[in-house]
C-alpha positions as CSV (number, residue, x, y, z in Angstrom):
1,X,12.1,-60.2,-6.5
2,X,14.9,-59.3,-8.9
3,X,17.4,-61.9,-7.5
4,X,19.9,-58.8,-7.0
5,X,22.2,-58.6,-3.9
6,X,23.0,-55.8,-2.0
7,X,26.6,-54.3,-2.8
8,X,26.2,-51.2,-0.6
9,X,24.3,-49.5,1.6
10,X,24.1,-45.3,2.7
11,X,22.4,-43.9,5.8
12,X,21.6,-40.7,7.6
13,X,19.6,-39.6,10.7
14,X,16.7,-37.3,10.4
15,X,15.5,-34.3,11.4
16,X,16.8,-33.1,14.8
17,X,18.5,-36.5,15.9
18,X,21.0,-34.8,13.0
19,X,21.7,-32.0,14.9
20,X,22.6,-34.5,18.3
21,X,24.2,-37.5,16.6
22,X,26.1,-39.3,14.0
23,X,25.5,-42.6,12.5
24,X,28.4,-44.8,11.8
25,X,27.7,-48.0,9.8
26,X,30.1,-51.0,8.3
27,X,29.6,-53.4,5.7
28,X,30.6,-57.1,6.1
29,X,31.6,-57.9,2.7
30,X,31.8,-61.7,0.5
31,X,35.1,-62.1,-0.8
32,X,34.6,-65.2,-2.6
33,X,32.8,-68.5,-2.7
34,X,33.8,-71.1,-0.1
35,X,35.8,-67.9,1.4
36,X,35.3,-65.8,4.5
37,X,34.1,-61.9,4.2
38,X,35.8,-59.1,6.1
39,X,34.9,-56.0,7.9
40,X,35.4,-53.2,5.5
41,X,35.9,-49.6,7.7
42,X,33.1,-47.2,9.4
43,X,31.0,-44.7,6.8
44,X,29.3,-41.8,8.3
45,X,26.2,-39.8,7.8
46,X,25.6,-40.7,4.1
47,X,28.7,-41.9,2.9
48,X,28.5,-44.9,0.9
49,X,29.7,-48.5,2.9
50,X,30.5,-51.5,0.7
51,X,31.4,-52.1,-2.4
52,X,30.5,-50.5,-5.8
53,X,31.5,-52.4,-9.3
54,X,32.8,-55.6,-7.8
55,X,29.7,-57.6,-7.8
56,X,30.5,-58.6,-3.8
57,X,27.8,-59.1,-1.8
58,X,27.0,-57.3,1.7
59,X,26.6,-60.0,3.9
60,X,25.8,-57.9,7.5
61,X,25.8,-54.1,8.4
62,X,26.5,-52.9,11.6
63,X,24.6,-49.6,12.9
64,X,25.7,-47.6,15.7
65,X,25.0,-43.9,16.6
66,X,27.5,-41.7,18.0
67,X,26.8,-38.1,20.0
68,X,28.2,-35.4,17.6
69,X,32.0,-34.9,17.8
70,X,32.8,-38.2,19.5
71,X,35.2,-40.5,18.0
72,X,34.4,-42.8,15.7
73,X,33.4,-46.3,16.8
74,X,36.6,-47.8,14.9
75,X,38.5,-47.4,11.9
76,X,37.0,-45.0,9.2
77,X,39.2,-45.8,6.1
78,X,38.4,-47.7,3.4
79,X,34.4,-47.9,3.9
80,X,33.9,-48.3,0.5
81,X,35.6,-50.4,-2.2
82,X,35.0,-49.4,-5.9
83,X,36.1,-51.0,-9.3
Protein backbone atom coordinates (compact mmCIF):
# COMPACT_ATOMS: atom_id res chain seq x y z
CA UNK A 1 0.00 0.00 0.00
CA UNK A 2 1.07 3.55 -0.36
CA UNK A 3 0.21 4.60 3.23
CA UNK A 4 -2.11 7.44 1.54
CA UNK A 5 -5.54 8.42 3.10
CA UNK A 6 -8.49 9.20 1.41
CA UNK A 7 -9.24 13.00 1.25
CA UNK A 8 -12.25 12.72 -1.11
CA UNK A 9 -14.37 10.68 -2.75
CA UNK A 10 -16.86 11.22 -6.29
CA UNK A 11 -19.74 8.83 -7.33
CA UNK A 12 -22.29 8.34 -9.97
CA UNK A 13 -24.97 5.66 -10.84
CA UNK A 14 -24.86 3.84 -14.08
CA UNK A 15 -26.51 3.21 -16.96
CA UNK A 16 -30.32 3.47 -16.64
CA UNK A 17 -30.42 3.64 -12.62
CA UNK A 18 -29.15 7.41 -14.01
CA UNK A 19 -32.05 8.00 -15.71
CA UNK A 20 -34.44 6.85 -12.28
CA UNK A 21 -32.17 8.15 -9.43
CA UNK A 22 -29.77 10.36 -7.85
CA UNK A 23 -27.00 9.48 -5.55
CA UNK A 24 -26.26 11.76 -2.66
CA UNK A 25 -23.17 11.03 -0.61
CA UNK A 26 -21.30 12.97 2.52
CA UNK A 27 -17.94 12.77 3.78
CA UNK A 28 -17.15 12.57 7.52
CA UNK A 29 -14.09 14.47 7.77
CA UNK A 30 -10.80 14.46 10.60
CA UNK A 31 -10.32 17.85 11.84
CA UNK A 32 -7.38 17.20 13.99
CA UNK A 33 -5.60 14.78 16.20
CA UNK A 34 -7.28 14.04 19.56
CA UNK A 35 -10.30 16.05 17.90
CA UNK A 36 -13.64 15.06 16.64
CA UNK A 37 -14.61 15.12 12.69
CA UNK A 38 -17.74 16.71 11.25
CA UNK A 39 -20.27 15.99 8.64
CA UNK A 40 -19.33 18.15 5.71
CA UNK A 41 -22.78 18.66 3.29
CA UNK A 42 -24.45 16.23 0.55
CA UNK A 43 -22.54 15.90 -3.07
CA UNK A 44 -24.55 14.60 -5.89
CA UNK A 45 -24.05 12.57 -9.01
CA UNK A 46 -20.22 13.19 -9.47
CA UNK A 47 -19.52 16.10 -7.46
CA UNK A 48 -16.61 15.88 -5.47
CA UNK A 49 -17.35 15.21 -1.26
CA UNK A 50 -14.48 15.95 1.12
CA UNK A 51 -11.65 17.79 1.13
CA UNK A 52 -9.00 18.69 -1.50
CA UNK A 53 -5.44 20.32 -0.38
CA UNK A 54 -5.90 20.11 3.36
CA UNK A 55 -4.35 16.76 4.02
CA UNK A 56 -7.76 15.70 6.25
CA UNK A 57 -8.68 12.49 6.26
CA UNK A 58 -12.28 10.91 5.20
CA UNK A 59 -13.11 9.01 8.03
CA UNK A 60 -16.81 7.59 6.90
CA UNK A 61 -19.11 8.27 3.70
CA UNK A 62 -22.53 8.00 3.72
CA UNK A 63 -24.49 6.64 0.44
CA UNK A 64 -28.01 7.16 -0.18
CA UNK A 65 -30.04 7.18 -3.41
CA UNK A 66 -32.75 9.44 -4.06
CA UNK A 67 -35.67 9.05 -7.03
CA UNK A 68 -34.90 11.91 -9.58
CA UNK A 69 -36.28 15.33 -8.53
CA UNK A 70 -36.77 14.54 -4.88
CA UNK A 71 -35.20 16.61 -2.30
CA UNK A 72 -32.01 16.15 -1.19
CA UNK A 73 -31.49 13.90 1.83
CA UNK A 74 -30.01 17.14 3.88
CA UNK A 75 -28.03 20.04 3.44
CA UNK A 76 -26.10 20.30 0.08
CA UNK A 77 -23.62 23.22 0.74
CA UNK A 78 -20.29 23.03 1.48
CA UNK A 79 -19.65 19.21 0.30
CA UNK A 80 -16.32 19.90 -0.49
CA UNK A 81 -13.60 21.84 1.27
CA UNK A 82 -10.47 23.00 -0.78
CA UNK A 83 -7.21 24.79 0.13
Amino acid sequence: TSGKAVAAVKAKVADELAEKYDIYYRAYVKAEENAPGKWLGWAKNGEIAGTTGLAKRLECIQIVLVKKGAAAPGDTTKACVTK
